[in-house]
C-alpha positions as CSV (number, residue, x, y, z in Angstrom):
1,X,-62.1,232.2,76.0
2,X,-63.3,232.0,79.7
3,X,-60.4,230.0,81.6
4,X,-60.1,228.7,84.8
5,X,-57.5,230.0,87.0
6,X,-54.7,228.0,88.6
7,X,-54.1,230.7,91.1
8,X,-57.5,231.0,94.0
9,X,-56.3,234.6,94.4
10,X,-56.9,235.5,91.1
11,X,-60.4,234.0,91.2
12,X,-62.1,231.5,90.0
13,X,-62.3,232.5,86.0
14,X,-60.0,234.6,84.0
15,X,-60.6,236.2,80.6
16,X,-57.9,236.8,78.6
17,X,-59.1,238.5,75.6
18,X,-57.6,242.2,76.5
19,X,-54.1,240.8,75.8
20,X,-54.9,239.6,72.3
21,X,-56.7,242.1,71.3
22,X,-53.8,244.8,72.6
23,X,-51.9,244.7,69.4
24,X,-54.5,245.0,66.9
25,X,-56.5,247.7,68.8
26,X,-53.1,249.3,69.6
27,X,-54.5,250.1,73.0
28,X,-53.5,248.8,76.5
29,X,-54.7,245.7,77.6
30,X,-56.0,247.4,81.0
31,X,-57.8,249.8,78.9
32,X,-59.5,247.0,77.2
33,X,-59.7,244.9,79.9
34,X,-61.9,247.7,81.5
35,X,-64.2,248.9,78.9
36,X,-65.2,244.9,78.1
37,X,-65.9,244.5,81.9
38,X,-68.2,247.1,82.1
39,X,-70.1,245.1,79.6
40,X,-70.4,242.2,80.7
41,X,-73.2,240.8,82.1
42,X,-73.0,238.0,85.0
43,X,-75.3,235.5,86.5
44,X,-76.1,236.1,90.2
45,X,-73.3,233.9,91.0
46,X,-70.6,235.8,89.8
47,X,-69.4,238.4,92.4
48,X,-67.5,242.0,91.2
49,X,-65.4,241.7,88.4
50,X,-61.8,242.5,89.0
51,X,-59.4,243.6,86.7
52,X,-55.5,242.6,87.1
53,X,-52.3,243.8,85.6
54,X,-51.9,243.6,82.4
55,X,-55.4,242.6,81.4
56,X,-56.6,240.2,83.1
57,X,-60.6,240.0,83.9
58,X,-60.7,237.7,86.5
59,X,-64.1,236.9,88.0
60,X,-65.0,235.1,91.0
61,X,-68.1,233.2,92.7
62,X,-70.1,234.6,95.6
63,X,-69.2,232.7,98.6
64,X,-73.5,232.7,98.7
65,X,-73.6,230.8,95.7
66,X,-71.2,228.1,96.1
67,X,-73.3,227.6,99.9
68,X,-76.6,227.3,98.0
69,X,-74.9,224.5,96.0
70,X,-74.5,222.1,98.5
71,X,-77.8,220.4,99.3
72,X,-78.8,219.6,95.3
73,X,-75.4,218.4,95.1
74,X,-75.6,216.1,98.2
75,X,-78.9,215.0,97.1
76,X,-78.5,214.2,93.6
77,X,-76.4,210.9,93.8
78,X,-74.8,209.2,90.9
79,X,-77.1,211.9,88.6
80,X,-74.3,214.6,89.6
81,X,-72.6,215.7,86.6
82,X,-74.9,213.8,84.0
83,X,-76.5,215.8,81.2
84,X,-78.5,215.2,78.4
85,X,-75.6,216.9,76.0
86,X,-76.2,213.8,73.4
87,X,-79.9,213.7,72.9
88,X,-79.8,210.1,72.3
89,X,-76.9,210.5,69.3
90,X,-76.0,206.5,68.7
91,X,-72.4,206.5,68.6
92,X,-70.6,203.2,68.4
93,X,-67.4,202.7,70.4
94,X,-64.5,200.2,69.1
95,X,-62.0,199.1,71.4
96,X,-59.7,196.8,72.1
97,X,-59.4,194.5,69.1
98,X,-56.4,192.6,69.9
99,X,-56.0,189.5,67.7
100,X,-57.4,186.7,68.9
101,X,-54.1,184.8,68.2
102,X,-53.0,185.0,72.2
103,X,-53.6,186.6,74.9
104,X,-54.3,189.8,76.0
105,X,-51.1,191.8,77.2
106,X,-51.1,194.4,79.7
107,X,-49.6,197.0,76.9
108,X,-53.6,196.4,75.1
109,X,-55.1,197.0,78.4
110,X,-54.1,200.8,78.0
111,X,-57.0,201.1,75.1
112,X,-59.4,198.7,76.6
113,X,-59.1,200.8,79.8
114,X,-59.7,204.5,77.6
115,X,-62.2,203.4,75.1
116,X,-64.4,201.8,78.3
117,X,-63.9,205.5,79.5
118,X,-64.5,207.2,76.8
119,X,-68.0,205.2,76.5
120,X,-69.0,205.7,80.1
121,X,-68.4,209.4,79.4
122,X,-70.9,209.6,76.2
123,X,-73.2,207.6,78.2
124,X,-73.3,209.7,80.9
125,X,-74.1,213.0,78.4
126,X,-77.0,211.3,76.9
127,X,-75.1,209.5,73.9
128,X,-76.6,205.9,73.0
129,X,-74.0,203.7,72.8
130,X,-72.5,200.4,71.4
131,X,-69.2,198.9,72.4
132,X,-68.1,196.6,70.0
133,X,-65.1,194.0,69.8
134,X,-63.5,193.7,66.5
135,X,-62.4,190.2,66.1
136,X,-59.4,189.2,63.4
137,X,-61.2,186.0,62.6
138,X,-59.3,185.6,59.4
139,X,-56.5,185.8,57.4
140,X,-52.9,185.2,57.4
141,X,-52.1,185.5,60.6
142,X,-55.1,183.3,61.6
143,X,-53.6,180.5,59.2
144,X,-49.8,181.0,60.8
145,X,-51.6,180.4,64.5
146,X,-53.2,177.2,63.1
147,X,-49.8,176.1,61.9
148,X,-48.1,177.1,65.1
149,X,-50.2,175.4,66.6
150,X,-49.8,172.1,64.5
151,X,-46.2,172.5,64.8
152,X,-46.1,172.3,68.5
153,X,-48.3,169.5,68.4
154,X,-45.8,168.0,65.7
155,X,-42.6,168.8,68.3
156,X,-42.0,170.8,65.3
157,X,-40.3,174.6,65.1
158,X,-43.3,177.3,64.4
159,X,-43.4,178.6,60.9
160,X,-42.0,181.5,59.6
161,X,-43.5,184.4,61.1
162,X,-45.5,181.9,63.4
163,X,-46.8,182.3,66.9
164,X,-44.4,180.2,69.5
165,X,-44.2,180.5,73.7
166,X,-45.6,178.7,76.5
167,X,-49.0,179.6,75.8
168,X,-49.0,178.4,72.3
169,X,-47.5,174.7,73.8
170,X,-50.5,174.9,76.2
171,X,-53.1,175.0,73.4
172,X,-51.3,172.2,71.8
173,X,-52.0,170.2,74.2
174,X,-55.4,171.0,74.5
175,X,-56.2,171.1,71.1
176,X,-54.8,167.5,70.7
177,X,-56.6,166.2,73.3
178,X,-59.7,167.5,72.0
179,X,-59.4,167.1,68.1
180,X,-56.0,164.6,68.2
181,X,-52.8,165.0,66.6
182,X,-54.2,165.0,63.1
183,X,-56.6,167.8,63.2
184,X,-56.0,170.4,60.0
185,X,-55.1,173.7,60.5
186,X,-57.9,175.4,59.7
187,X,-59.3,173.3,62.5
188,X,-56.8,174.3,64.9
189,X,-56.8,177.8,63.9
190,X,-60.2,177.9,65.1
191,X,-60.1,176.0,68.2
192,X,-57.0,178.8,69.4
193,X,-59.7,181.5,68.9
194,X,-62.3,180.2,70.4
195,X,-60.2,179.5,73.7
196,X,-58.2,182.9,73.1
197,X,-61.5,184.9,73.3
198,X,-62.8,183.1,75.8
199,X,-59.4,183.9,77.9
200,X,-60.1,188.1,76.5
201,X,-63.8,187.5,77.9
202,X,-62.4,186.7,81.1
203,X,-59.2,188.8,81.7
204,X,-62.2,192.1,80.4
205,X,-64.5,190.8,82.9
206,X,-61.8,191.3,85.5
207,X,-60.9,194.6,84.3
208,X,-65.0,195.6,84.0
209,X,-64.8,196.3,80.6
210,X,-67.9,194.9,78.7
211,X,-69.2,194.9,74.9
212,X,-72.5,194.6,73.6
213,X,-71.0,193.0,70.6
214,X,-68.0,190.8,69.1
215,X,-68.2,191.4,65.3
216,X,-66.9,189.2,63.3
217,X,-64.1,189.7,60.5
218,X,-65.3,186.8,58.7
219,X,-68.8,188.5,58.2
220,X,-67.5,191.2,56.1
221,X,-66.6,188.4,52.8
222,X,-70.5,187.0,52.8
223,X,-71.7,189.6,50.3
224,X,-70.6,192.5,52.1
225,X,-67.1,192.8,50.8
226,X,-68.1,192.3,46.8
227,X,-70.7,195.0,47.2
228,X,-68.4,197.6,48.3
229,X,-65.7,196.9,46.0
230,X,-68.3,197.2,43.2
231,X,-69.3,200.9,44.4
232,X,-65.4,201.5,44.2
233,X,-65.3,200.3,40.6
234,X,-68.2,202.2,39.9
235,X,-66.4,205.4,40.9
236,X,-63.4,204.5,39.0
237,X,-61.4,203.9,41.9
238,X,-60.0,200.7,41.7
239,X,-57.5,199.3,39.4
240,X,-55.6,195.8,38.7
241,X,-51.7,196.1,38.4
242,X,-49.2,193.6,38.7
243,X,-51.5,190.9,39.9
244,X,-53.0,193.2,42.8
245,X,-56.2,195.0,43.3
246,X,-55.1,199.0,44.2
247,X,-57.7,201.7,45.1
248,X,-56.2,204.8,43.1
249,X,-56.0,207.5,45.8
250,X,-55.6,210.5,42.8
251,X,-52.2,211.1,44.9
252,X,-48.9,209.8,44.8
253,X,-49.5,206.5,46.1
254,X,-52.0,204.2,45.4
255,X,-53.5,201.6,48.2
256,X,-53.4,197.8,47.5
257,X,-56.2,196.2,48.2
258,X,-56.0,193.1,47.7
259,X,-52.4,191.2,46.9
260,X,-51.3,189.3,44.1
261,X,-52.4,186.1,46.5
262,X,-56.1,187.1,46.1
263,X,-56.2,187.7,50.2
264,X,-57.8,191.6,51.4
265,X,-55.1,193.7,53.2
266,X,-55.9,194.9,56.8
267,X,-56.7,198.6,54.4
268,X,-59.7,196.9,52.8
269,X,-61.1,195.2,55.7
270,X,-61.0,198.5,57.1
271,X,-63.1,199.7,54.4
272,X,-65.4,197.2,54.6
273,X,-66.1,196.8,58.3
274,X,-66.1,201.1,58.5
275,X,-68.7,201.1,55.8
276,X,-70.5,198.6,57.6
277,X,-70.6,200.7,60.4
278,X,-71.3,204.4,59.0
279,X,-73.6,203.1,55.7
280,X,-75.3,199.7,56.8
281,X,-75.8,199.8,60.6
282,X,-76.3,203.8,60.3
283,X,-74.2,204.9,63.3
284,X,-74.3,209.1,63.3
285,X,-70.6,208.9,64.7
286,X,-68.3,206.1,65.7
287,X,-64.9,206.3,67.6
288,X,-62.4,203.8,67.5
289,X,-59.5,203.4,69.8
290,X,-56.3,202.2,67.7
291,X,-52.6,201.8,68.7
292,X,-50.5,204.2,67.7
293,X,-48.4,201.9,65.0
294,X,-52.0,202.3,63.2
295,X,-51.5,206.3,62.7
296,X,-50.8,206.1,59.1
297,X,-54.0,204.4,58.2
298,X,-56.1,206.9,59.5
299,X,-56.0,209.5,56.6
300,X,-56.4,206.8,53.9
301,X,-59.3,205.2,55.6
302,X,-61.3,208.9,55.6
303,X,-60.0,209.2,52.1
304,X,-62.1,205.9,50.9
305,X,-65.5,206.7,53.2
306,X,-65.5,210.1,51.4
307,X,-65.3,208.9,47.8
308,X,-67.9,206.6,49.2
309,X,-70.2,208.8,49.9
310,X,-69.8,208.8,54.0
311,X,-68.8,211.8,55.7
312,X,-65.3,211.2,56.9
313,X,-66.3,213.8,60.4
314,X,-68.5,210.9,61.9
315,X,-65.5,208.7,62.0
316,X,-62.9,210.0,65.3
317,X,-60.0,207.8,65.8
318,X,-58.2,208.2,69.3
319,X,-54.5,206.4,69.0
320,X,-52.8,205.4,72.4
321,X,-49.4,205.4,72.4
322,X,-47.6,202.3,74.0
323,X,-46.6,201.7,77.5
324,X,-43.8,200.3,79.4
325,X,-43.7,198.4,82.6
326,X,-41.2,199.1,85.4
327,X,-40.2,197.2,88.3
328,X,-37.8,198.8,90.6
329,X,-35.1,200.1,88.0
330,X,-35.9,197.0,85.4
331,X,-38.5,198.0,82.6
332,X,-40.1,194.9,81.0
333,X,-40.4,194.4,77.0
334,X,-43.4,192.7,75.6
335,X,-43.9,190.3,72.8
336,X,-46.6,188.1,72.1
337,X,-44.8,186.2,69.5
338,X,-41.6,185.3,71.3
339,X,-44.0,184.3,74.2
340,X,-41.9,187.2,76.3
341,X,-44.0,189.6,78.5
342,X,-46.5,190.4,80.8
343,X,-50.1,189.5,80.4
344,X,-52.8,190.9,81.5
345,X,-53.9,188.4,83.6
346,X,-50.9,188.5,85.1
347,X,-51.1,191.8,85.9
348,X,-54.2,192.2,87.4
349,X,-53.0,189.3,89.8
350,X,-50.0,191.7,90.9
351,X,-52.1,194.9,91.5
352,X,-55.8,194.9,90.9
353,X,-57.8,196.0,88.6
354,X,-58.6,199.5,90.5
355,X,-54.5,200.4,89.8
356,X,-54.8,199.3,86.0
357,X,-57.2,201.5,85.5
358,X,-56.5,204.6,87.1
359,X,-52.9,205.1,86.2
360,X,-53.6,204.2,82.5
361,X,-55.7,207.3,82.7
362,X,-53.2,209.6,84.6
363,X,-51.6,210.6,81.1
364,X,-53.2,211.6,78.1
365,X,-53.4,208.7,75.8
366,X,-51.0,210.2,73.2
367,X,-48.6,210.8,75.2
368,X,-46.1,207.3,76.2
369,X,-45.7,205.7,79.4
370,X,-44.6,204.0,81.9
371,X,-46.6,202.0,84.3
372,X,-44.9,202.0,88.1
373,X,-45.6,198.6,89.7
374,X,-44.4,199.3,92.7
375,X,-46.1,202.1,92.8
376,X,-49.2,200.8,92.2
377,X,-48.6,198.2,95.1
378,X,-48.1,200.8,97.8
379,X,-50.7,201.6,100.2
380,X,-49.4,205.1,100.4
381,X,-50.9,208.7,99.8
382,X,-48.0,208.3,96.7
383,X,-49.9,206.0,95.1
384,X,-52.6,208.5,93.2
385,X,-55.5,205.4,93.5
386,X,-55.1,204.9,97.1
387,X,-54.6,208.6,97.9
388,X,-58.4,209.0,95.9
389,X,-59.6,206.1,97.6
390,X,-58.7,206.9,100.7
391,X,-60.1,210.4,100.5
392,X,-63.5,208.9,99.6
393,X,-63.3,205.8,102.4
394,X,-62.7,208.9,105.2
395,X,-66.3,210.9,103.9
396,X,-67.6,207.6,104.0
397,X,-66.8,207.5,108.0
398,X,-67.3,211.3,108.5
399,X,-70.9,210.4,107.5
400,X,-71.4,207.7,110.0
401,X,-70.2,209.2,112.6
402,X,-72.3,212.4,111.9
403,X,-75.3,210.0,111.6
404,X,-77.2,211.2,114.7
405,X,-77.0,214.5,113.8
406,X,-80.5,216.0,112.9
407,X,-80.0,220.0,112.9
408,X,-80.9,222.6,109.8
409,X,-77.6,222.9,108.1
410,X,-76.4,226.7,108.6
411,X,-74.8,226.5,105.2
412,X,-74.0,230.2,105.2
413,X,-71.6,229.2,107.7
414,X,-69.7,227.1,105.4
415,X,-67.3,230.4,105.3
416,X,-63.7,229.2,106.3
417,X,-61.1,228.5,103.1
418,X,-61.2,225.1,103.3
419,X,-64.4,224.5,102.7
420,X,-65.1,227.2,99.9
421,X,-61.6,225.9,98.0
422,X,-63.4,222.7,98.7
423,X,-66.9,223.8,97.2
424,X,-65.1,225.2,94.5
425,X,-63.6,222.2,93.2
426,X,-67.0,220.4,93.5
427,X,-69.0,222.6,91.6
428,X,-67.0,221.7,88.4
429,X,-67.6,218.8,88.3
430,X,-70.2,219.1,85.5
431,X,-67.9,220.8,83.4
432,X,-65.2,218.4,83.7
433,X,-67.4,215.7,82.7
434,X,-68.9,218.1,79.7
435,X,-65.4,218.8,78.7
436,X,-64.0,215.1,78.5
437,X,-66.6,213.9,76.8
438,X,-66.6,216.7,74.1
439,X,-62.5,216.4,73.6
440,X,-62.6,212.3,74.3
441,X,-60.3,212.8,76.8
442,X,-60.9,210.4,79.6
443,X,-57.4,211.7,81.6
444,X,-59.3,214.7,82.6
445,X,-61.1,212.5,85.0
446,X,-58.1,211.3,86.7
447,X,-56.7,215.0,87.1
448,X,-59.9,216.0,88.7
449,X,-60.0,213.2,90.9
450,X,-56.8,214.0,92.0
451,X,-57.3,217.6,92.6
452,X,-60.4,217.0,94.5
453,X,-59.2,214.1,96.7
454,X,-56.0,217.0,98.0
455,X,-59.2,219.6,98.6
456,X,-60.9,216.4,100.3
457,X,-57.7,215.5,102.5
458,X,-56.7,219.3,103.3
459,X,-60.6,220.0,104.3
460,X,-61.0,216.5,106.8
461,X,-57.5,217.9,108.0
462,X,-58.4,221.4,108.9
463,X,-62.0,221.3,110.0
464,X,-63.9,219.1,112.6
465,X,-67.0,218.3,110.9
466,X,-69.0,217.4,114.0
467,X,-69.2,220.1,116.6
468,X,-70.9,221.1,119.1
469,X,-73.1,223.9,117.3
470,X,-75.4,220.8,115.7
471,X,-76.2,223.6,112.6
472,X,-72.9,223.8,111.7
473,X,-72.0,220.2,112.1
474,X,-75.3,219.3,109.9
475,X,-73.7,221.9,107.2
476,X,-70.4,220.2,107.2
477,X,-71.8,217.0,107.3
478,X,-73.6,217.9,104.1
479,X,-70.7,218.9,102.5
480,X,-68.5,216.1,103.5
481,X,-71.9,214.2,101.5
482,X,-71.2,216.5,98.7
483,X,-67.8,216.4,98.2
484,X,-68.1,212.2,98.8
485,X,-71.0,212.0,95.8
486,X,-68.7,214.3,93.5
487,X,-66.0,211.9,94.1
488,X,-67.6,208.9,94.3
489,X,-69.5,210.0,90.8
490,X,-65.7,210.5,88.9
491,X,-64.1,207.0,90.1
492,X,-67.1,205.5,88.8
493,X,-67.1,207.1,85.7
494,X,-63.1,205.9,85.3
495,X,-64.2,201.9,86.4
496,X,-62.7,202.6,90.0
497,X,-64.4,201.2,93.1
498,X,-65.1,204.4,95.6
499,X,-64.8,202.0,98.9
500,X,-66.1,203.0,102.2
501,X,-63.6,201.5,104.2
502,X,-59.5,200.9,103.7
């Protein structure tokens, strides 16, 4: 395991393998860590390799190197940190998903913003991929909106369970107007959706969050559905007990799959739409983005692909963990069926979609949280989006101020600490981009972008990029372009503008 280090004085790498292997060689680490250096064999980056108490093989990059690196950098443009890792894999992305039955709260927007991430991030390492919108076109809880909706129409109480709130009174009104006061529900229910999706449409739009494809719930029971559940029978795998459908698991608890009522469970449609996915449309591997109240149907789902012939591996599910929303020392609770909450809409009015997106990737997406409004308001280097921003809006002016400049660049000048610790952080930019598209771990972008804009800010603070020795000023100047691309490069990659001026 080749690490990077946190400490610069240690280097830039640091291999660690001398203090595991201490105990089972029964041998000091140092003595370890020097007979494995004096094996190894380094690209003509790599300067000596230095060995540190208690076993540490740290290694560090030629100041030459990381000067060699700045012109293909500069020059590259939005192809920085691209590869061709994916070979043109298809891999469908799922995201989003939220029930068409209102719309879309800010605590969905935390998925929408990490699956659009973690798409951009298999597209730019060569993957082919499909976003796709899962729409909950049927069912029970697309008959209850139909009756809520008649209800308010009626100046009746919603039904058991029902949908209620200001937006649900709004679509009353429009749906009377449009299909009167008698319409049935299953006419109603349908009007809702339509509008609903068209509000999702929109509030995406304003996030830049776009799929190739809204697939339809309702699609699966045309065929589809009897054709899988007669592979299950076929495999012995399905069972009718007290009036239900069950797929027999072999374990201790079997799955319903369809209730004494005759209507599928959410676990069938899953099985259904999945097999859709992996069997009929042939994706290699497909990723979907779930809530984290959905945990426990993970396992069961990869149970059924496998006993349906489908290799359970090509199927990753990321869950995100909820959020809250602060304001000041309040923390908002959200509920779409009380009508209580905070929409997305709404937010995006209040802060932009450039906030939304950044800080929903400042934490991993298993990990909770909490969602700082007035943080995200501030113009402030506190505010991580601005304090990025701004680093990228000053290279933007360093660059036109440095326009007339037409010497060589003397990039073996580039020698102070600044701007090595600054060419440092640039160079990895491949691998961070490598690495969070192999994990599916969009955050990394967000803690790169914020280390780089502090090298940015320390570097315009430190060093005057236009001098009067015009070969060093051209160097600098190409660096600043460097370091401006790299940047530039990750905010695009996390749906963030990179403006030029602020």
């Amino acid at each position: 395991m080749v690490e990077r280090t946190a400490n610069p004085a240690h280097g830039d790498y640091s291999i660690t393998l001398p203090l595991k292997l201490a105990r089972e060689l029964h041998r000091r680490p140092a003595q370890i860590a020097a007979e494995l250096a004096g094996r190894l064999s380094l690209p003509a980056g790599f300067a000596d390799v230095e060995i540190a108490p208690p076993g540490f093989i740290n290694l560090r990059l030629r100041p030459s190197w990381l000067q060699a690196q700045v012109e293909p950098i500069a020059g590259a443009g939005a192809g920085w940190g691209r590869s061709d890792l994916g070979h043109e894999l298809p891999v469908q992305v799922e995201f989003v998903s939220s029930n068409p039955t209102g719309p879309l709260l800010f605590s969905h927007a935390r998925g929408a913003v990490v699956g659009d991430v973690i798409a951009r991030l298999l597209e730019a390492t060569g993957f082919a991929v499909q976003r796709e919108y899962y729409v909950n076109d049927t069912g029970n809880q697309v008959r209850l909106f139909g009756e809520s909706i008649q209800a308010a129409i009626r100046g009746q109480p919603a039904p058991e369970g029902g949908y209620q709130g200001a937006y649900v009174e709004e679509m009353a009104r429009a749906a009377a107007a449009k299909l009167g006061k008698n319409a049935t529900v299953e006419a109603l229910a349908e009007f809702g959706i339509v509008a609903n999706l068209e509000s999702i449409r929109r509030d995406l739009d304003r996030l830049r969050i776009a799929h190739h494809a809204w697939f339809s719930e309702r699609s699966l029971y045309q065929g589809w559905d009897q054709d899988t559940m007669a592979k299950l029978r076929s495999l012995g795998l399905v069972v009718e007990r007290d009036g239900a459908v069950w797929f027999v698991t072999g374990g201790d608890k079997d799955e319903v799959l369809y209730k004494r009522t005759g209507e599928p469970t959410y676990f069938a449609a899953d099985i259904f739409y999945h097999r859709d996915k992996l069997e009929k449309r042939g994706y290699q591997r497909v990723v979907d983005v779930w809530g984290a109240d959905h945990q426990g149907q993970v396992n069961r789902l990869k149970q059924a692909l496998e006993v349906l012939g489908i290799d359970p591996a090509r199927l990753t599910v990321i869950l995100v963990q909820l959020v809250s929303v602060r304001r000041g020392t309040e923390i908002v609770r959200m509920s779409r069926r009380s009508g209580v909450g905070i929409t997305l809409e709404e937010m995006l009015d209040e802060v932009g979609s450039d906030a939304v997106r950044y800080f929903f990737l400042l934490r991993s997406s298993d990990a909770h949280m909490e969602f700082d409004v007035d943080l995200a308001k501030q113009q402030s280097n506190e505010n991580p989006v601005f304090y990025a921003q701004y680093a990228h809006a000053r290279l933007s002016n360093v660059r036109k101020f440095g326009a007339a400049v037409q010497a060589a660049p003397a990039f073996e000048r580039l020698d102070s600490e600044w701007e090595l610790d600054l060419l440092r952080a640039i160079v990895r930019w491949p691998d961070v981009v490598r690495e969070a598209a192999e994990s599916l771990e969009p955050h990394r972008l967000a803690f790169y972008a914020n280390e780089l804009a502090a090298r940015i800010h320390v570097f315009y603070k430190n060093v005057r990029v236009v001098v009067d020795d015009q070969p060093v000023s051209a160097a600098r100047l190409r660096l600043s372009e460097a370091a401006r691309v790299t940047l530039a490069n990750a905010l695009d990659l996390m749906g963030v503008a990179a403006p030029e001026r602020m």
